[in-house]
C-alpha positions in Angstrom: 82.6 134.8 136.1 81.6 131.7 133.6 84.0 130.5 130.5 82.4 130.9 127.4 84.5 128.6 125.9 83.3 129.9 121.8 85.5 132.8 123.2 88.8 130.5 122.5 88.2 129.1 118.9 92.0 128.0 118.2 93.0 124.7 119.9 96.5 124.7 121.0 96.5 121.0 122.3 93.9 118.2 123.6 92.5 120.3 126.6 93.5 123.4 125.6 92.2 126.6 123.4 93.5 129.8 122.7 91.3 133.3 122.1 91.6 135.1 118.6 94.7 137.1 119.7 96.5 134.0 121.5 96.5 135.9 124.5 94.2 134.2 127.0 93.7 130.3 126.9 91.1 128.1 127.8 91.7 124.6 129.7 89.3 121.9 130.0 89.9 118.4 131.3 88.9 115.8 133.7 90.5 113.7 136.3 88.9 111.3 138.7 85.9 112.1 137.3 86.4 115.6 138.1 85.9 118.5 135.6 89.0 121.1 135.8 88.2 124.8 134.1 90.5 127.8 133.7 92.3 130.3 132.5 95.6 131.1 131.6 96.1 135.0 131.0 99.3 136.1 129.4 97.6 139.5 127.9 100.3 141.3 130.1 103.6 139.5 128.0 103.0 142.4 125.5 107.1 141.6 124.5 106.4 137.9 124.2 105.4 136.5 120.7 102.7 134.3 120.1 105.0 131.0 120.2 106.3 132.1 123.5 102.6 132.3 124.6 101.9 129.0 123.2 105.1 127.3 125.1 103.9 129.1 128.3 100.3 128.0 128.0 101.3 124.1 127.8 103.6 124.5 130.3 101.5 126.1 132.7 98.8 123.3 131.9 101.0 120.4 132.3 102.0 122.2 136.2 98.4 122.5 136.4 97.3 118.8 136.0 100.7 118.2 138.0 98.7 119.4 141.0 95.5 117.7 140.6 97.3 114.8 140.2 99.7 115.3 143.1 98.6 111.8 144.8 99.8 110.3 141.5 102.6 111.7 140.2 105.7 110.1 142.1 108.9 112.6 142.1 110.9 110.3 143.6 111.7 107.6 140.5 115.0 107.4 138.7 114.8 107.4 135.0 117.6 105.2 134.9 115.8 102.9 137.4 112.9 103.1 135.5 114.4 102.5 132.0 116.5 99.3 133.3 113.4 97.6 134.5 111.7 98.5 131.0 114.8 96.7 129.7 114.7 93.8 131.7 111.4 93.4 130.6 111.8 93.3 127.2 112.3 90.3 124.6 116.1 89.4 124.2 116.1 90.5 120.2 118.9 91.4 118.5 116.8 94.4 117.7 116.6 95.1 121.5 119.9 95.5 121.9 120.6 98.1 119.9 118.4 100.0 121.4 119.8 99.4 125.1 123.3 99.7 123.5 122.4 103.6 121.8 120.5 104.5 125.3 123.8 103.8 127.3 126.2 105.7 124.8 123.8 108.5 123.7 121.1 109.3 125.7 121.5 108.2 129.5 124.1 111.0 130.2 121.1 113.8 129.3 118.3 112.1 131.2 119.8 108.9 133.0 120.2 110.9 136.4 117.3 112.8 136.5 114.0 112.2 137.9 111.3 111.0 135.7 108.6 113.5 136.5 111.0 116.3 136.0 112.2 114.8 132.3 111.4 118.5 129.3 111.4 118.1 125.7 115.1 120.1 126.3 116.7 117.6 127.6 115.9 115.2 125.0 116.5 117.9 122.2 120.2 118.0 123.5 120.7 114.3 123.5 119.5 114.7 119.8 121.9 117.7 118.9 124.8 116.0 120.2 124.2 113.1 118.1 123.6 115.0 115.3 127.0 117.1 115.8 129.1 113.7 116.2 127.8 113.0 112.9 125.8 109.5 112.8 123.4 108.7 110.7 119.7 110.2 110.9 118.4 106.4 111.5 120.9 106.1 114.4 119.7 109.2 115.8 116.2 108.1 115.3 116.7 105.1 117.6 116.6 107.6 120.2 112.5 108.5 119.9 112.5 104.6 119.3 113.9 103.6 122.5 112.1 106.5 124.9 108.6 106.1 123.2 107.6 102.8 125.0 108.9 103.9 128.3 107.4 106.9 128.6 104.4 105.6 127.7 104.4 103.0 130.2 105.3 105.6 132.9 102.1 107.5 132.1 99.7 104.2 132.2 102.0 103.7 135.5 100.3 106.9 136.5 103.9 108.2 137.7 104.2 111.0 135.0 101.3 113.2 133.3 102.7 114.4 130.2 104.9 112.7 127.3 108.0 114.8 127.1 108.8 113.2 123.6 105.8 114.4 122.2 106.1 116.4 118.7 109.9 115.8 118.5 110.9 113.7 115.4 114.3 113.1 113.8 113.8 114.0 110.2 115.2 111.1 107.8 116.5 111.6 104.2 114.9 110.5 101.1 115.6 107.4 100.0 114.2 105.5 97.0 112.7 102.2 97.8 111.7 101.7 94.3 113.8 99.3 92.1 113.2 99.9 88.3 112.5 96.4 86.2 111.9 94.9 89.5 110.6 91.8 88.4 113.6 91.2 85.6 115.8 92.3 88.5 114.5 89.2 91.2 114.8 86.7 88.2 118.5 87.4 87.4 119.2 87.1 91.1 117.5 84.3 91.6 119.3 82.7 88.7 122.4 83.7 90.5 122.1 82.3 94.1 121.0 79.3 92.1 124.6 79.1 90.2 126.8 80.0 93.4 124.6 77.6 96.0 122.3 75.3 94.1 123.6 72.4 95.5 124.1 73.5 99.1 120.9 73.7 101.1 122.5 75.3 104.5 123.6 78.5 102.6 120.8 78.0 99.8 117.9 78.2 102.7 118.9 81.3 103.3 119.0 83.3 100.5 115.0 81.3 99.8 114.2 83.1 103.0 115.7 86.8 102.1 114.2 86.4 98.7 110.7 85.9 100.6 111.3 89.1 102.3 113.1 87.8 105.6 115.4 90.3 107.4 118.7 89.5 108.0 118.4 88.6 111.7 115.3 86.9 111.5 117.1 84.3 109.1 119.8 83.6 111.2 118.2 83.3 114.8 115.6 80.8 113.3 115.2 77.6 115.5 113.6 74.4 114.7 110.9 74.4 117.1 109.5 77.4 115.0 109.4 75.4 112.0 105.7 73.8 111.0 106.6 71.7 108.5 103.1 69.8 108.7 101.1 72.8 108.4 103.4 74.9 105.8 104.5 77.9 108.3 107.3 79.3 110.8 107.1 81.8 113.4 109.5 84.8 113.7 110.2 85.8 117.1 112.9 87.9 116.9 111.5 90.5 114.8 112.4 94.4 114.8 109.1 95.2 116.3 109.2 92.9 118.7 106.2 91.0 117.5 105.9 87.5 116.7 104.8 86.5 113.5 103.6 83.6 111.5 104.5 83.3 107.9 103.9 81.1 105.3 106.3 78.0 104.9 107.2 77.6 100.7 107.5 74.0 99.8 110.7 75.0 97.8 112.5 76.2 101.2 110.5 73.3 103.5 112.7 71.0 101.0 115.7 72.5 101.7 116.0 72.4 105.0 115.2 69.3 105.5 118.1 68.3 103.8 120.0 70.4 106.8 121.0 68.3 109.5 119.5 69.2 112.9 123.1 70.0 115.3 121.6 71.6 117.9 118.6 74.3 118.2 119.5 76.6 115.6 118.9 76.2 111.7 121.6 78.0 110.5 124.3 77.0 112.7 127.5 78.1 113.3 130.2 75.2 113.6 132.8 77.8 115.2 130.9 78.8 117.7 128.0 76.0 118.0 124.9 79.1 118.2 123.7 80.8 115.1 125.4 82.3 112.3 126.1 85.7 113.2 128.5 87.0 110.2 127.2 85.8 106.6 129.4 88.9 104.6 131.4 86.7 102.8 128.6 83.9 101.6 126.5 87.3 100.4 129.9 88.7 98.4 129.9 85.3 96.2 126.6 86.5 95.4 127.3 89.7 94.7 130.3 89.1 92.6 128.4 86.7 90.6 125.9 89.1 89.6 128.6 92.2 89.4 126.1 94.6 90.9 127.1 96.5 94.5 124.2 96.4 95.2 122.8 93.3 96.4 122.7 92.3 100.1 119.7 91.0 101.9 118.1 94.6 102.4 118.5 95.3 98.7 116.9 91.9 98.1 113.8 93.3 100.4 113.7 96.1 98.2 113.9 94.4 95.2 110.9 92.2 96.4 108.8 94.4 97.4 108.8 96.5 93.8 108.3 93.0 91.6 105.2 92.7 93.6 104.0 96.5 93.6 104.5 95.1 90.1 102.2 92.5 89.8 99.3 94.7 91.5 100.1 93.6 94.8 98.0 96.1 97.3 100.3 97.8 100.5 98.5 95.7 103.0 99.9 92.6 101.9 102.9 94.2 100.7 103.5 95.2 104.4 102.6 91.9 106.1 104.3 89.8 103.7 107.9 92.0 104.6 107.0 91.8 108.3 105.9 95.7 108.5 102.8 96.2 111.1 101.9 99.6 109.9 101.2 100.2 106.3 100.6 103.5 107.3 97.3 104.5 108.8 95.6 101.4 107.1 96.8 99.8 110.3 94.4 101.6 112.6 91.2 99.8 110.9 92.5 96.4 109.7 95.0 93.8 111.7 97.8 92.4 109.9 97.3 89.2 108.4 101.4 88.0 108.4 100.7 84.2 107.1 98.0 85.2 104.3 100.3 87.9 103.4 103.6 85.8 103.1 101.5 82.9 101.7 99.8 85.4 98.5 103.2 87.2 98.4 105.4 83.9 97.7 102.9 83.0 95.4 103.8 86.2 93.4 107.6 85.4 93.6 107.4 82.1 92.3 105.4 83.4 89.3 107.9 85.7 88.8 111.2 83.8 88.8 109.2 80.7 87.1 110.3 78.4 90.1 108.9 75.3 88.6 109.5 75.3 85.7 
């Protein structure tokens, strides 16, 4: 008997429909070139409810492409191998290893054993509610769709899995106001202040120029000078918390400075305990801090800070975004690339009007 697919007017998901009642559904996909049809008739669960049917329906689809697809999807893969090889594979950021680090404490003992084909939204769900029931933060929690979301989408372009078992589970974040009030008032005074505590040391003075151009913590510190263009008036961040390297514009006030640093070994900021980077800068940020009597301030504040002096001076989000390293101003992303150099470049132009650098 032929589908007449204006029979199932609600769509469920990509490839599949639902009739009026949600008691029959309608798939449609191809594979190999090859168009699948069918039905899925649940009109005999009178006692199930309509999101029961719903669950059943996907579920019955995603079996369904499993078996099309049986010369592609390999049931015989390890997450855990699977996952270490996406590790080993991955830049050595700072940012990184976090993620590995929350995998191996949080996650791996839900899914690490399993196969990868046979990975359900459940299992992930649990790794989430213990998390949430030992208390850490939402962000931390977070880091859990943040670490499985590349791999499982490499498994599927791997052809080895089908279906995206993460797919429509988010960790729900609070609130929190990224607006500072008197922004632009606020980035003079503390400009003024890391002036007064370091003015006349470059090595700790370099950094708080690169925070107050929107640099995260660990992008300061794991700086080298190979990155540094001094010629051509731009660095490039490599370890960045998406992993993506970016150009951005070199200010002459900071290009100054650190060239009165002297070059020790590869790093900028150098640590003369240890001879790598700085890792620890708590105590060089308090001086700050207690100079300007506000709790407050840190180098994410200063981001923060930054960000709403230049929302200030009319500033539009795309710059605002690739001037604090962001690559996704929200969906703006989809249609235009970012632009980190121009960005940082138009950006610390703002700044300097702001704080009246040269004056």
């Amino acid at each position: 008997m032929a589908i007449n697919a204006k029979e199932y007017p609600h769509k469920v998901e990509n490839n599949l429909w639902a009739n009026k009642s949600y008691t029959v559904f309608y798939y449609n996909f191809v594979y190999e070139k090859k168009r699948y049809r069918g039905l899925i008739d649940l009109s005999d669960k009178i006692s199930w409810g309509k999101k029961d049917k719903v669950f059943h329906a996907k579920t019955e689809l995603m079996k369904i492409k499993n078996e099309k697809r049986d010369g592609v999807v390999n049931k015989g893969i390890l997450f855990e191998d699977y996952i270490s090889k996406h590790f080993q594979l991955q830049p050595k950021t700072s940012y990184a290893r976090t993620l590995q680090s929350h995998y191996k404490r949080y996650v791996s003992k839900f899914i690490g054993t399993k196969q990868l084909a046979d990975i359900r939204q459940i299992h992930i769900r649990e790794s989430i509610k213990y998390q949430e029931e030992a208390e850490l933060a939402p962000r931390t929690v977070k880091q859990t769709i943040e670490v499985l979301a590349p791999v499982f989408k490499n498994a599927i372009a791997d052809r080895i899995i089908s279906f995206n078992p993460l797919d429509g589970i988010k960790v729900k974040l609070p609130k929190t106001k990224k607006i500072v009030t008197g922004a632009s008032d606020e980035l003079k005074k503390i400009h003024k202040a890391i002036y007064k505590v370091y003015g006349e040391d470059p090595f700790y003075l370099s950094i708080f120029l690169f925070a107050m151009q929107g640099r995260r913590r660990g992008e300061i510190l794991t700086l080298k000078w190979e990155d540094i263009n001094f010629e051509y008036d731009y660095y490039v961040l490599r370890n960045t918390k998406n992993n993506e390297e970016q150009k951005i514009f070199l200010p002459d006030v900071i290009k100054d400075n650190l060239k009165l640093i002297p070059r020790v070994n590869e790093w900028v900021f150098y640590s003369r305990a240890t001879g790598s980077h700085l890792v620890e800068i708590r105590r060089i940020v308090d001086k700050v801090k207690r100079e300007l009597n506000d709790d407050k301030f840190g180098i994410h504040y200063l981001r923060n800070v930054i960000v709403s002096a230049m929302a200030e001076q009319g500033i539009n989000s795309i710059h605002l975004s690739g001037a604090l390293g962001h690559n996704n101003p929200n969906t703006i992303s989809k249609y235009l690339t970012m632009n980190y150099l121009q960005s940082s470049e138009m950006a610390s132009g703002v700044i300097d009007t702001i704080i009246n650098i040269h004056d």
